[in-house]
C-alpha positions in Angstrom: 0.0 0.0 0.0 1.2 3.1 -0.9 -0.4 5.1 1.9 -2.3 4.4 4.9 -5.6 6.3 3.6 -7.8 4.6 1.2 -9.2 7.1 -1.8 -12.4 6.7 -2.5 -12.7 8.0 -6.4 -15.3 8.4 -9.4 -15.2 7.4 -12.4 -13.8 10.2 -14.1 -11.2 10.4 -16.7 -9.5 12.0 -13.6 -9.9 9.0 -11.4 -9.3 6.3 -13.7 -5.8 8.2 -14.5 -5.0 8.2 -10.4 -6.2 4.5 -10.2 -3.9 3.3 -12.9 -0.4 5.2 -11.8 -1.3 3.8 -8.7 -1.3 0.5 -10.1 1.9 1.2 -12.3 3.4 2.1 -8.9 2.8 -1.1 -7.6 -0.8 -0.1 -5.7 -3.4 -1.9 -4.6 -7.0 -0.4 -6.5 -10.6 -2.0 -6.0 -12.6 -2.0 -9.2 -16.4 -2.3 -10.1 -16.6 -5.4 -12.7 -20.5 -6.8 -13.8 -20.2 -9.5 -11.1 -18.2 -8.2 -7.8 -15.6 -5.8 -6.8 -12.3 -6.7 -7.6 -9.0 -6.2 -5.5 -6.0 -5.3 -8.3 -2.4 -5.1 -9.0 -0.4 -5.7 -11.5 0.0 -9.1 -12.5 2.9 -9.1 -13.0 4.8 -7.7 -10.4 5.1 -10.0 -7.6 5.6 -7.5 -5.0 2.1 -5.9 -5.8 0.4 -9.1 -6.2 1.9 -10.2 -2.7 0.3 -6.7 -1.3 -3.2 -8.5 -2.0 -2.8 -11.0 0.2 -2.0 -9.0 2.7 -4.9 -6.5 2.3 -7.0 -9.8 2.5 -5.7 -11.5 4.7 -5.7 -14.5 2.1 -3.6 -17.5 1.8 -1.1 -17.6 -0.5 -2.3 -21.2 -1.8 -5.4 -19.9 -3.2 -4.5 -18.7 -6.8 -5.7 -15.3 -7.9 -7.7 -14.3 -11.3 -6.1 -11.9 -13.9 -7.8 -9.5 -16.0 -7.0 -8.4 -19.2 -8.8 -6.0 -21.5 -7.2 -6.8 -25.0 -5.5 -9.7 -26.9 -2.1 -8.5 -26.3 -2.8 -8.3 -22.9 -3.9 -12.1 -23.1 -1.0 -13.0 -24.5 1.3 -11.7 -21.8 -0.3 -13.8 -19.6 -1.4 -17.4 -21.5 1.1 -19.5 -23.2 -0.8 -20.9 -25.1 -4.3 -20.6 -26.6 -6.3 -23.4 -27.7 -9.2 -24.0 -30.3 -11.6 -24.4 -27.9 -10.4 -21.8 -25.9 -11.0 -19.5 -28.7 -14.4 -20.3 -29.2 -15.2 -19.4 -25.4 -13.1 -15.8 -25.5 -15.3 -15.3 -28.8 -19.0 -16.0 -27.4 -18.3 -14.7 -23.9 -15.3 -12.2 -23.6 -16.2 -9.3 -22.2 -18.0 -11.3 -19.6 -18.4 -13.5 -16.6 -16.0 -16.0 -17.8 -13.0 -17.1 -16.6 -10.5 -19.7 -18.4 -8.0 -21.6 -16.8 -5.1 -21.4 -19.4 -1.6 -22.3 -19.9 0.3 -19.5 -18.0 2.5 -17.2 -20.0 6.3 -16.9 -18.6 5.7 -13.1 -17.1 3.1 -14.9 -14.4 4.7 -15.7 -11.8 3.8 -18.2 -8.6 2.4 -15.8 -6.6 -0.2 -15.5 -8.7 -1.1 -19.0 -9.7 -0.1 -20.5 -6.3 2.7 -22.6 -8.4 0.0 -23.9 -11.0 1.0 -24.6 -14.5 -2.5 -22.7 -14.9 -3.8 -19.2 -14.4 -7.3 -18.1 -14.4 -8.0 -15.0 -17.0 -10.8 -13.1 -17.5 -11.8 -9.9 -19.3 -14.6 -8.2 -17.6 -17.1 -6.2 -19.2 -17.6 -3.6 -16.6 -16.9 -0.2 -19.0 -15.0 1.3 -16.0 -12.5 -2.0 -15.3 -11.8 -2.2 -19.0 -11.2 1.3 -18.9 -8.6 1.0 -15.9 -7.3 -1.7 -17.4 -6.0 0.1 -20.9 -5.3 3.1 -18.9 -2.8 1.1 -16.7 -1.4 -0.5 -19.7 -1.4 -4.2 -17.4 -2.7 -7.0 -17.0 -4.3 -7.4 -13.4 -4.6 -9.8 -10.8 -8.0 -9.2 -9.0 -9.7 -11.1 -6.6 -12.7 -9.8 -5.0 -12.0 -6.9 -3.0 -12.8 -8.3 0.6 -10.7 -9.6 3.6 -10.9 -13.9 2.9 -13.7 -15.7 3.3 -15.8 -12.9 3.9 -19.2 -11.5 1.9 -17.9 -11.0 -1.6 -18.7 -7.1 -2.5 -21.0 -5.7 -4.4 -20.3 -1.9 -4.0 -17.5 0.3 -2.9 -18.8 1.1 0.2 -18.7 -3.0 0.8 -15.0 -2.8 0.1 -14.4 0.0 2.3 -15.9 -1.5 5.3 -13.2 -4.7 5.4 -10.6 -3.1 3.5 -10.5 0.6 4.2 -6.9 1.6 5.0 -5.5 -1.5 3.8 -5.9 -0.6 -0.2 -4.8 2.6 -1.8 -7.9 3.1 -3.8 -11.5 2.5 -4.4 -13.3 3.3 -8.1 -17.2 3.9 -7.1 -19.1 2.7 -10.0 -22.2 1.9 -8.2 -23.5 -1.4 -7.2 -22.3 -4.6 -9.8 -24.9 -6.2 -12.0 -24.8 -9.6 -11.7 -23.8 -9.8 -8.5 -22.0 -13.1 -8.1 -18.4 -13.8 -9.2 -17.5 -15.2 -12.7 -17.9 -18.9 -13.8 -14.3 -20.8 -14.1 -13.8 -23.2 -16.2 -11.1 -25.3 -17.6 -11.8 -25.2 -21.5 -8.6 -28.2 -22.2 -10.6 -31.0 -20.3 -12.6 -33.3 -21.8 -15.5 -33.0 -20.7 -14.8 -29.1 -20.4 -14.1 -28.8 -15.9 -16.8 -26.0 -14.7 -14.8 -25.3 -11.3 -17.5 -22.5 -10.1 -20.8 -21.6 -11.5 -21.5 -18.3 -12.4 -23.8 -16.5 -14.9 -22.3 -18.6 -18.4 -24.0 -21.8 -18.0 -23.2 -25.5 -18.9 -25.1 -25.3 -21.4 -23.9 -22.4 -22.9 -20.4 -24.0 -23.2 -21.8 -26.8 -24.6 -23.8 -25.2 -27.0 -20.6 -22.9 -28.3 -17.9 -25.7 -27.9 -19.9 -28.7 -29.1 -17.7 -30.3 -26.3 -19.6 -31.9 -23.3 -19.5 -30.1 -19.9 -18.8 -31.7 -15.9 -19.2 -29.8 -12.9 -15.9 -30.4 -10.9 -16.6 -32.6 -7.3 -14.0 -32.1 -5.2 -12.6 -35.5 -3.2 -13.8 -35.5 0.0 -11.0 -34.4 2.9 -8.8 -32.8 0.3 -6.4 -30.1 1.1 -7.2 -26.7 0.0 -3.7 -26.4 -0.7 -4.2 -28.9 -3.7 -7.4 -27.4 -5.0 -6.8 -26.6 -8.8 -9.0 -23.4 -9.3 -10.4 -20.7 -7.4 -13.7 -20.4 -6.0 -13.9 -24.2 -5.3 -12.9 -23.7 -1.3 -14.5 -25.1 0.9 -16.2 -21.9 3.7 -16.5 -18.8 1.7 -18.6 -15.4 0.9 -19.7 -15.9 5.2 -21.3 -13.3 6.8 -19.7 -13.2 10.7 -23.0 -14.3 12.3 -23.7 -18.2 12.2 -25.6 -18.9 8.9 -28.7 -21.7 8.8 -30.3 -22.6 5.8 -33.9 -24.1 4.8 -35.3 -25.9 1.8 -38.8 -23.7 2.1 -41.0 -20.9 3.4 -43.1 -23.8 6.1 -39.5 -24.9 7.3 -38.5 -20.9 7.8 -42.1 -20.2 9.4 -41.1 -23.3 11.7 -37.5 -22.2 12.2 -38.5 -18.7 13.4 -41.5 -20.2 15.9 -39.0 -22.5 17.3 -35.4 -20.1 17.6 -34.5 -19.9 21.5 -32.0 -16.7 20.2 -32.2 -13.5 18.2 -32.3 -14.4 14.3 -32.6 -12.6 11.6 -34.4 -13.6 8.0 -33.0 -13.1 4.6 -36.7 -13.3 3.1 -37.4 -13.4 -0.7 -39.7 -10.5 -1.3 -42.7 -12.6 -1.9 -43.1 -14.8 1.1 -45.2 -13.7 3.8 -43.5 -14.2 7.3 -44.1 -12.8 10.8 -43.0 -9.1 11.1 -41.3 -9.8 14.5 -37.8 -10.7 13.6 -36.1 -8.0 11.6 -35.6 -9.0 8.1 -34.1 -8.2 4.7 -36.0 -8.4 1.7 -34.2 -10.5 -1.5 -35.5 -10.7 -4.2 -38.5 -12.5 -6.2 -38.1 -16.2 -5.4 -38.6 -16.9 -8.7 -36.3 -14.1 -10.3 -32.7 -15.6 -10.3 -31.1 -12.5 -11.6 -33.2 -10.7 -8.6 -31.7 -13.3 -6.3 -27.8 -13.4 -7.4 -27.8 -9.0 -8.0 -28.9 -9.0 -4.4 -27.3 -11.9 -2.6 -24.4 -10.2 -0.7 -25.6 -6.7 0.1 -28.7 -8.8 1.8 -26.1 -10.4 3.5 -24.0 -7.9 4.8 -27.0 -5.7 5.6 -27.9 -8.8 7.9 -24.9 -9.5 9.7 -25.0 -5.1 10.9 -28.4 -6.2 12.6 -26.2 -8.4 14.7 -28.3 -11.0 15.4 -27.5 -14.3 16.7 -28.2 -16.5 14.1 -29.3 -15.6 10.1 -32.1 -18.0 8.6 -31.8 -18.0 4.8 -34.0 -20.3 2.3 -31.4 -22.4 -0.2 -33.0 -21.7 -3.8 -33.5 -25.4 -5.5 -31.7 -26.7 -8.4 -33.5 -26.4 -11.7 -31.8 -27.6 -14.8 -30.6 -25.3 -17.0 -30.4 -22.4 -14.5 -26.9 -22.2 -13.8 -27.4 -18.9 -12.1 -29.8 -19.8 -9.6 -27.3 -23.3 -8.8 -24.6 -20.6 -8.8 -26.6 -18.8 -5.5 -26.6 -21.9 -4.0 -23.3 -22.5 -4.1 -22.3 -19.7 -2.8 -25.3 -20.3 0.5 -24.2 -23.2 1.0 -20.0 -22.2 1.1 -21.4 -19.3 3.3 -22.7 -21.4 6.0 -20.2 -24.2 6.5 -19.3 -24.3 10.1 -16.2 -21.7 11.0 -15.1 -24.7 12.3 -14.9 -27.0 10.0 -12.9 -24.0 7.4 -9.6 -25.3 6.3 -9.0 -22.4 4.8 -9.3 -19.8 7.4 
Protein backbone atom coordinates (compact mmCIF):
# COMPACT_ATOMS: atom_id res chain seq x y z
CA UNK A 1 0.00 0.00 0.00
CA UNK A 2 1.15 3.14 -0.87
CA UNK A 3 -0.43 5.12 1.93
CA UNK A 4 -2.28 4.41 4.87
CA UNK A 5 -5.57 6.28 3.60
CA UNK A 6 -7.77 4.61 1.21
CA UNK A 7 -9.19 7.11 -1.81
CA UNK A 8 -12.43 6.73 -2.51
CA UNK A 9 -12.73 8.00 -6.43
CA UNK A 10 -15.29 8.44 -9.43
CA UNK A 11 -15.16 7.39 -12.44
CA UNK A 12 -13.80 10.23 -14.11
CA UNK A 13 -11.17 10.41 -16.66
CA UNK A 14 -9.54 12.01 -13.64
CA UNK A 15 -9.91 9.05 -11.35
CA UNK A 16 -9.34 6.31 -13.66
CA UNK A 17 -5.78 8.18 -14.53
CA UNK A 18 -5.03 8.22 -10.42
CA UNK A 19 -6.16 4.54 -10.17
CA UNK A 20 -3.91 3.34 -12.93
CA UNK A 21 -0.40 5.22 -11.80
CA UNK A 22 -1.27 3.78 -8.67
CA UNK A 23 -1.28 0.54 -10.08
CA UNK A 24 1.90 1.22 -12.28
CA UNK A 25 3.39 2.07 -8.93
CA UNK A 26 2.76 -1.13 -7.57
CA UNK A 27 -0.76 -0.13 -5.67
CA UNK A 28 -3.44 -1.92 -4.63
CA UNK A 29 -6.99 -0.37 -6.50
CA UNK A 30 -10.63 -1.99 -5.98
CA UNK A 31 -12.58 -1.98 -9.23
CA UNK A 32 -16.36 -2.29 -10.13
CA UNK A 33 -16.61 -5.39 -12.67
CA UNK A 34 -20.50 -6.82 -13.82
CA UNK A 35 -20.15 -9.50 -11.07
CA UNK A 36 -18.22 -8.16 -7.77
CA UNK A 37 -15.63 -5.84 -6.84
CA UNK A 38 -12.32 -6.71 -7.58
CA UNK A 39 -9.04 -6.25 -5.49
CA UNK A 40 -5.95 -5.30 -8.26
CA UNK A 41 -2.40 -5.07 -9.03
CA UNK A 42 -0.37 -5.72 -11.49
CA UNK A 43 0.01 -9.07 -12.48
CA UNK A 44 2.94 -9.06 -13.01
CA UNK A 45 4.82 -7.69 -10.37
CA UNK A 46 5.08 -9.98 -7.62
CA UNK A 47 5.59 -7.48 -4.96
CA UNK A 48 2.08 -5.94 -5.78
CA UNK A 49 0.41 -9.07 -6.23
CA UNK A 50 1.91 -10.24 -2.70
CA UNK A 51 0.27 -6.65 -1.29
CA UNK A 52 -3.17 -8.46 -2.05
CA UNK A 53 -2.80 -11.03 0.22
CA UNK A 54 -2.01 -8.97 2.69
CA UNK A 55 -4.85 -6.53 2.30
CA UNK A 56 -7.05 -9.76 2.46
CA UNK A 57 -5.73 -11.49 4.73
CA UNK A 58 -5.71 -14.50 2.12
CA UNK A 59 -3.55 -17.50 1.80
CA UNK A 60 -1.09 -17.60 -0.52
CA UNK A 61 -2.34 -21.19 -1.85
CA UNK A 62 -5.38 -19.86 -3.21
CA UNK A 63 -4.52 -18.67 -6.78
CA UNK A 64 -5.68 -15.25 -7.93
CA UNK A 65 -7.74 -14.30 -11.29
CA UNK A 66 -6.06 -11.91 -13.87
CA UNK A 67 -7.84 -9.47 -16.01
CA UNK A 68 -7.04 -8.39 -19.18
CA UNK A 69 -8.76 -6.00 -21.50
CA UNK A 70 -7.24 -6.76 -24.96
CA UNK A 71 -5.52 -9.71 -26.88
CA UNK A 72 -2.12 -8.53 -26.31
CA UNK A 73 -2.78 -8.33 -22.90
CA UNK A 74 -3.95 -12.09 -23.09
CA UNK A 75 -1.01 -12.95 -24.53
CA UNK A 76 1.32 -11.69 -21.77
CA UNK A 77 -0.31 -13.76 -19.57
CA UNK A 78 -1.42 -17.36 -21.48
CA UNK A 79 1.10 -19.54 -23.20
CA UNK A 80 -0.76 -20.92 -25.15
CA UNK A 81 -4.30 -20.56 -26.61
CA UNK A 82 -6.33 -23.38 -27.69
CA UNK A 83 -9.16 -23.96 -30.33
CA UNK A 84 -11.62 -24.41 -27.86
CA UNK A 85 -10.43 -21.76 -25.86
CA UNK A 86 -10.97 -19.50 -28.70
CA UNK A 87 -14.36 -20.28 -29.21
CA UNK A 88 -15.22 -19.40 -25.41
CA UNK A 89 -13.07 -15.77 -25.47
CA UNK A 90 -15.35 -15.32 -28.84
CA UNK A 91 -19.01 -16.05 -27.44
CA UNK A 92 -18.34 -14.73 -23.90
CA UNK A 93 -15.26 -12.23 -23.60
CA UNK A 94 -16.17 -9.34 -22.23
CA UNK A 95 -17.96 -11.29 -19.62
CA UNK A 96 -18.40 -13.52 -16.64
CA UNK A 97 -15.97 -16.01 -17.79
CA UNK A 98 -12.98 -17.07 -16.56
CA UNK A 99 -10.53 -19.70 -18.44
CA UNK A 100 -8.03 -21.57 -16.84
CA UNK A 101 -5.06 -21.43 -19.38
CA UNK A 102 -1.60 -22.32 -19.93
CA UNK A 103 0.34 -19.55 -17.98
CA UNK A 104 2.53 -17.20 -20.04
CA UNK A 105 6.32 -16.94 -18.63
CA UNK A 106 5.73 -13.14 -17.07
CA UNK A 107 3.14 -14.93 -14.38
CA UNK A 108 4.67 -15.74 -11.84
CA UNK A 109 3.76 -18.20 -8.60
CA UNK A 110 2.36 -15.82 -6.57
CA UNK A 111 -0.21 -15.45 -8.69
CA UNK A 112 -1.13 -18.99 -9.75
CA UNK A 113 -0.15 -20.52 -6.34
CA UNK A 114 2.68 -22.64 -8.41
CA UNK A 115 0.04 -23.93 -10.99
CA UNK A 116 1.02 -24.58 -14.55
CA UNK A 117 -2.49 -22.72 -14.95
CA UNK A 118 -3.83 -19.20 -14.41
CA UNK A 119 -7.31 -18.09 -14.40
CA UNK A 120 -8.01 -14.99 -17.04
CA UNK A 121 -10.82 -13.09 -17.54
CA UNK A 122 -11.83 -9.95 -19.26
CA UNK A 123 -14.57 -8.21 -17.55
CA UNK A 124 -17.06 -6.22 -19.19
CA UNK A 125 -17.63 -3.60 -16.60
CA UNK A 126 -16.85 -0.19 -18.96
CA UNK A 127 -14.99 1.34 -15.97
CA UNK A 128 -12.50 -1.99 -15.27
CA UNK A 129 -11.84 -2.19 -19.00
CA UNK A 130 -11.20 1.31 -18.94
CA UNK A 131 -8.60 0.98 -15.93
CA UNK A 132 -7.32 -1.70 -17.41
CA UNK A 133 -6.00 0.07 -20.85
CA UNK A 134 -5.28 3.05 -18.91
CA UNK A 135 -2.80 1.10 -16.75
CA UNK A 136 -1.39 -0.51 -19.74
CA UNK A 137 -1.39 -4.19 -17.42
CA UNK A 138 -2.75 -6.98 -17.04
CA UNK A 139 -4.33 -7.42 -13.43
CA UNK A 140 -4.59 -9.83 -10.84
CA UNK A 141 -7.96 -9.18 -8.98
CA UNK A 142 -9.69 -11.08 -6.58
CA UNK A 143 -12.70 -9.78 -5.00
CA UNK A 144 -12.04 -6.92 -3.01
CA UNK A 145 -12.85 -8.29 0.57
CA UNK A 146 -10.74 -9.58 3.63
CA UNK A 147 -10.86 -13.93 2.91
CA UNK A 148 -13.72 -15.75 3.35
CA UNK A 149 -15.81 -12.94 3.89
CA UNK A 150 -19.23 -11.52 1.94
CA UNK A 151 -17.88 -10.96 -1.62
CA UNK A 152 -18.74 -7.14 -2.47
CA UNK A 153 -20.98 -5.72 -4.43
CA UNK A 154 -20.31 -1.86 -3.99
CA UNK A 155 -17.46 0.29 -2.93
CA UNK A 156 -18.83 1.09 0.22
CA UNK A 157 -18.66 -3.02 0.80
CA UNK A 158 -15.03 -2.79 0.13
CA UNK A 159 -14.39 0.04 2.28
CA UNK A 160 -15.94 -1.49 5.26
CA UNK A 161 -13.20 -4.66 5.38
CA UNK A 162 -10.55 -3.14 3.48
CA UNK A 163 -10.49 0.65 4.16
CA UNK A 164 -6.88 1.58 4.96
CA UNK A 165 -5.52 -1.46 3.79
CA UNK A 166 -5.93 -0.64 -0.20
CA UNK A 167 -4.82 2.55 -1.82
CA UNK A 168 -7.90 3.11 -3.77
CA UNK A 169 -11.54 2.55 -4.36
CA UNK A 170 -13.29 3.28 -8.05
CA UNK A 171 -17.19 3.86 -7.14
CA UNK A 172 -19.12 2.68 -10.03
CA UNK A 173 -22.21 1.88 -8.20
CA UNK A 174 -23.52 -1.43 -7.22
CA UNK A 175 -22.33 -4.56 -9.77
CA UNK A 176 -24.91 -6.20 -12.01
CA UNK A 177 -24.82 -9.56 -11.72
CA UNK A 178 -23.82 -9.76 -8.49
CA UNK A 179 -22.02 -13.11 -8.13
CA UNK A 180 -18.42 -13.80 -9.19
CA UNK A 181 -17.52 -15.22 -12.73
CA UNK A 182 -17.91 -18.91 -13.81
CA UNK A 183 -14.35 -20.80 -14.13
CA UNK A 184 -13.78 -23.22 -16.17
CA UNK A 185 -11.12 -25.31 -17.59
CA UNK A 186 -11.81 -25.24 -21.51
CA UNK A 187 -8.62 -28.23 -22.23
CA UNK A 188 -10.58 -30.97 -20.34
CA UNK A 189 -12.59 -33.27 -21.79
CA UNK A 190 -15.52 -32.99 -20.72
CA UNK A 191 -14.77 -29.14 -20.36
CA UNK A 192 -14.11 -28.76 -15.93
CA UNK A 193 -16.80 -25.99 -14.75
CA UNK A 194 -14.80 -25.30 -11.33
CA UNK A 195 -17.50 -22.53 -10.07
CA UNK A 196 -20.82 -21.57 -11.53
CA UNK A 197 -21.49 -18.27 -12.38
CA UNK A 198 -23.78 -16.46 -14.87
CA UNK A 199 -22.26 -18.65 -18.41
CA UNK A 200 -23.96 -21.75 -17.98
CA UNK A 201 -23.24 -25.49 -18.89
CA UNK A 202 -25.05 -25.35 -21.43
CA UNK A 203 -23.88 -22.39 -22.89
CA UNK A 204 -20.36 -23.95 -23.15
CA UNK A 205 -21.77 -26.76 -24.59
CA UNK A 206 -23.83 -25.22 -27.04
CA UNK A 207 -20.63 -22.92 -28.29
CA UNK A 208 -17.89 -25.75 -27.94
CA UNK A 209 -19.90 -28.74 -29.07
CA UNK A 210 -17.65 -30.34 -26.28
CA UNK A 211 -19.57 -31.86 -23.30
CA UNK A 212 -19.48 -30.10 -19.90
CA UNK A 213 -18.81 -31.74 -15.93
CA UNK A 214 -19.18 -29.85 -12.86
CA UNK A 215 -15.88 -30.36 -10.88
CA UNK A 216 -16.57 -32.59 -7.33
CA UNK A 217 -13.99 -32.13 -5.20
CA UNK A 218 -12.56 -35.49 -3.18
CA UNK A 219 -13.79 -35.54 -0.03
CA UNK A 220 -11.03 -34.36 2.94
CA UNK A 221 -8.83 -32.78 0.32
CA UNK A 222 -6.42 -30.13 1.12
CA UNK A 223 -7.24 -26.67 0.03
CA UNK A 224 -3.68 -26.39 -0.75
CA UNK A 225 -4.21 -28.91 -3.71
CA UNK A 226 -7.44 -27.36 -4.98
CA UNK A 227 -6.78 -26.59 -8.77
CA UNK A 228 -9.02 -23.37 -9.33
CA UNK A 229 -10.36 -20.68 -7.40
CA UNK A 230 -13.70 -20.40 -6.03
CA UNK A 231 -13.94 -24.19 -5.35
CA UNK A 232 -12.89 -23.68 -1.27
CA UNK A 233 -14.50 -25.13 0.89
CA UNK A 234 -16.20 -21.91 3.67
CA UNK A 235 -16.51 -18.83 1.70
CA UNK A 236 -18.59 -15.38 0.94
CA UNK A 237 -19.74 -15.87 5.18
CA UNK A 238 -21.34 -13.28 6.80
CA UNK A 239 -19.67 -13.19 10.74
CA UNK A 240 -23.01 -14.34 12.27
CA UNK A 241 -23.74 -18.20 12.20
CA UNK A 242 -25.58 -18.87 8.95
CA UNK A 243 -28.74 -21.66 8.82
CA UNK A 244 -30.26 -22.56 5.82
CA UNK A 245 -33.92 -24.12 4.83
CA UNK A 246 -35.35 -25.90 1.79
CA UNK A 247 -38.84 -23.68 2.09
CA UNK A 248 -41.01 -20.91 3.39
CA UNK A 249 -43.11 -23.80 6.10
CA UNK A 250 -39.52 -24.93 7.32
CA UNK A 251 -38.52 -20.91 7.84
CA UNK A 252 -42.14 -20.19 9.37
CA UNK A 253 -41.12 -23.27 11.74
CA UNK A 254 -37.47 -22.20 12.20
CA UNK A 255 -38.45 -18.70 13.41
CA UNK A 256 -41.54 -20.23 15.91
CA UNK A 257 -39.02 -22.53 17.27
CA UNK A 258 -35.44 -20.09 17.64
CA UNK A 259 -34.49 -19.88 21.51
CA UNK A 260 -32.03 -16.65 20.24
CA UNK A 261 -32.22 -13.51 18.18
CA UNK A 262 -32.30 -14.39 14.33
CA UNK A 263 -32.60 -12.57 11.58
CA UNK A 264 -34.36 -13.64 8.02
CA UNK A 265 -33.01 -13.09 4.60
CA UNK A 266 -36.65 -13.28 3.10
CA UNK A 267 -37.45 -13.40 -0.71
CA UNK A 268 -39.69 -10.54 -1.32
CA UNK A 269 -42.75 -12.56 -1.90
CA UNK A 270 -43.08 -14.81 1.06
CA UNK A 271 -45.19 -13.71 3.84
CA UNK A 272 -43.53 -14.21 7.27
CA UNK A 273 -44.12 -12.85 10.83
CA UNK A 274 -43.01 -9.10 11.10
CA UNK A 275 -41.27 -9.80 14.47
CA UNK A 276 -37.77 -10.70 13.56
CA UNK A 277 -36.10 -8.02 11.64
CA UNK A 278 -35.56 -9.04 8.15
CA UNK A 279 -34.14 -8.18 4.65
CA UNK A 280 -36.03 -8.41 1.68
CA UNK A 281 -34.21 -10.51 -1.45
CA UNK A 282 -35.51 -10.70 -4.20
CA UNK A 283 -38.52 -12.45 -6.20
CA UNK A 284 -38.13 -16.19 -5.38
CA UNK A 285 -38.63 -16.89 -8.74
CA UNK A 286 -36.26 -14.14 -10.30
CA UNK A 287 -32.69 -15.60 -10.26
CA UNK A 288 -31.05 -12.49 -11.59
CA UNK A 289 -33.23 -10.74 -8.61
CA UNK A 290 -31.73 -13.33 -6.27
CA UNK A 291 -27.83 -13.37 -7.44
CA UNK A 292 -27.83 -8.97 -7.97
CA UNK A 293 -28.93 -9.04 -4.40
CA UNK A 294 -27.30 -11.93 -2.60
CA UNK A 295 -24.37 -10.18 -0.71
CA UNK A 296 -25.63 -6.71 0.12
CA UNK A 297 -28.65 -8.84 1.79
CA UNK A 298 -26.15 -10.43 3.50
CA UNK A 299 -24.04 -7.90 4.84
CA UNK A 300 -26.97 -5.66 5.57
CA UNK A 301 -27.88 -8.76 7.86
CA UNK A 302 -24.86 -9.48 9.67
CA UNK A 303 -25.00 -5.11 10.86
CA UNK A 304 -28.38 -6.23 12.58
CA UNK A 305 -26.24 -8.44 14.73
CA UNK A 306 -28.35 -11.05 15.43
CA UNK A 307 -27.53 -14.35 16.69
CA UNK A 308 -28.24 -16.50 14.13
CA UNK A 309 -29.27 -15.58 10.09
CA UNK A 310 -32.14 -18.02 8.60
CA UNK A 311 -31.84 -17.98 4.83
CA UNK A 312 -33.96 -20.27 2.26
CA UNK A 313 -31.37 -22.42 -0.23
CA UNK A 314 -33.02 -21.69 -3.83
CA UNK A 315 -33.46 -25.36 -5.54
CA UNK A 316 -31.71 -26.71 -8.43
CA UNK A 317 -33.52 -26.38 -11.70
CA UNK A 318 -31.82 -27.58 -14.80
CA UNK A 319 -30.64 -25.32 -17.04
CA UNK A 320 -30.37 -22.42 -14.47
CA UNK A 321 -26.87 -22.17 -13.84
CA UNK A 322 -27.41 -18.86 -12.13
CA UNK A 323 -29.78 -19.78 -9.57
CA UNK A 324 -27.32 -23.31 -8.83
CA UNK A 325 -24.60 -20.59 -8.77
CA UNK A 326 -26.55 -18.80 -5.52
CA UNK A 327 -26.63 -21.92 -4.04
CA UNK A 328 -23.30 -22.51 -4.06
CA UNK A 329 -22.32 -19.65 -2.76
CA UNK A 330 -25.30 -20.32 0.48
CA UNK A 331 -24.16 -23.25 1.00
CA UNK A 332 -19.99 -22.18 1.07
CA UNK A 333 -21.39 -19.27 3.25
CA UNK A 334 -22.74 -21.37 6.00
CA UNK A 335 -20.15 -24.19 6.51
CA UNK A 336 -19.28 -24.33 10.08
CA UNK A 337 -16.21 -21.65 11.00
CA UNK A 338 -15.09 -24.70 12.32
CA UNK A 339 -14.87 -27.03 10.01
CA UNK A 340 -12.89 -24.03 7.40
CA UNK A 341 -9.62 -25.28 6.29
CA UNK A 342 -9.02 -22.40 4.77
CA UNK A 343 -9.34 -19.80 7.36
Amino acid sequence: MLSDVTLRLDCSAQSIAIAATLLRNGGLVAMPTETVYGLAANALDASAVGSIFAAKGRPHWDPLIVHIASTAMLNKVAAEISATAQLLADAFWPGPLTMLLPRAEGIGDSVTAGRALVGVRWPQHPVAQTLILAAELPLAAPSANRFGHISPSTAAHVLHDLDGRIDAVLDGGPTGIGVESTVLDPNTTPITIYRQGAVSAADVERVTGVPVQLFQPEPNRSPQSLPSPGVGIRHYAPRTPLRLVESRSELLEEIAAASQPVAVLRPQDWAIPTDPPQVSWGAWDDTAQLAHGLYAALRELDRIGSSLILAPLPDARAGDDLRSAVRDRLLKAAMPAEDDRQS
